[in-house]
C-alpha positions in Angstrom: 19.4 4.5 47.6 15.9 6.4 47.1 16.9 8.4 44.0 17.5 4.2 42.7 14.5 3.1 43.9 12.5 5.9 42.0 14.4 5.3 38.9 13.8 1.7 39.0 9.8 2.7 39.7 9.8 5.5 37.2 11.1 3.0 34.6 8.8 -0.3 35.4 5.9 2.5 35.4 7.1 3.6 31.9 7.5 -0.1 30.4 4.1 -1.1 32.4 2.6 1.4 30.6 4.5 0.4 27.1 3.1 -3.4 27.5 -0.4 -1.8 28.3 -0.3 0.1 25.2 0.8 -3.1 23.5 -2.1 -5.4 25.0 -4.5 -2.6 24.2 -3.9 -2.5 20.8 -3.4 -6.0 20.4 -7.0 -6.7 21.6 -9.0 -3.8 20.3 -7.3 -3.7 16.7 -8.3 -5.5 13.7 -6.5 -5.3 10.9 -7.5 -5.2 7.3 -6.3 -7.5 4.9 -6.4 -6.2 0.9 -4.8 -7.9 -2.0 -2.1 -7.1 -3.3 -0.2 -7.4 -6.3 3.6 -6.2 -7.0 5.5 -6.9 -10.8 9.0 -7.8 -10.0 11.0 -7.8 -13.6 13.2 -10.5 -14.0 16.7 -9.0 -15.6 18.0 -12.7 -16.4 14.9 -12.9 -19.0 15.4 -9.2 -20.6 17.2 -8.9 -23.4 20.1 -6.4 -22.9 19.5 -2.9 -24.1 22.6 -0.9 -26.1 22.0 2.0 -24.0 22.6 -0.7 -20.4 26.5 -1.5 -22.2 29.1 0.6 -21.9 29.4 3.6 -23.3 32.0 3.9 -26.4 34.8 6.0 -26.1 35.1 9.3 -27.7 38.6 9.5 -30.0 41.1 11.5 -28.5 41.9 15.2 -30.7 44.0 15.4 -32.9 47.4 17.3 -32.0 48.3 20.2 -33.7 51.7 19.6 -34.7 54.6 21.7 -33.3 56.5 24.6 -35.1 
């Protein structure tokens, strides 16, 4: 029963520490706000490019007829 009792301290020591971080940062942090600005392309409004189709098959070689 004592080695649970530490682990149950060691562990609400840890997360009471965790939340003070937490709190800590909370009140002593400001954060900076800056614009900004990201281009997201539409592809519904581009026009299709030949190189985005598939690509065309090459024709098979010719055999070499047999003796």
């Amino acid at each position: 029963m004592p080695t649970l009792v530490r682990l149950v301290t060691v562990l609400a020591l840890i997360a009471g520490t965790v939340l003070a971080v937490m709190a800590a940062l909370v009140t002593f942090v400001e954060p900076v706000r800056v614009p900004v600005s990201v281009e997201v392309p539409v592809p519904g409004l581009q026009a299709p490019t030949p190189a985005a189709s598939a690509p065309a098959e090459e024709p098979a070689p010719e055999a070499e007829p047999a003796p």
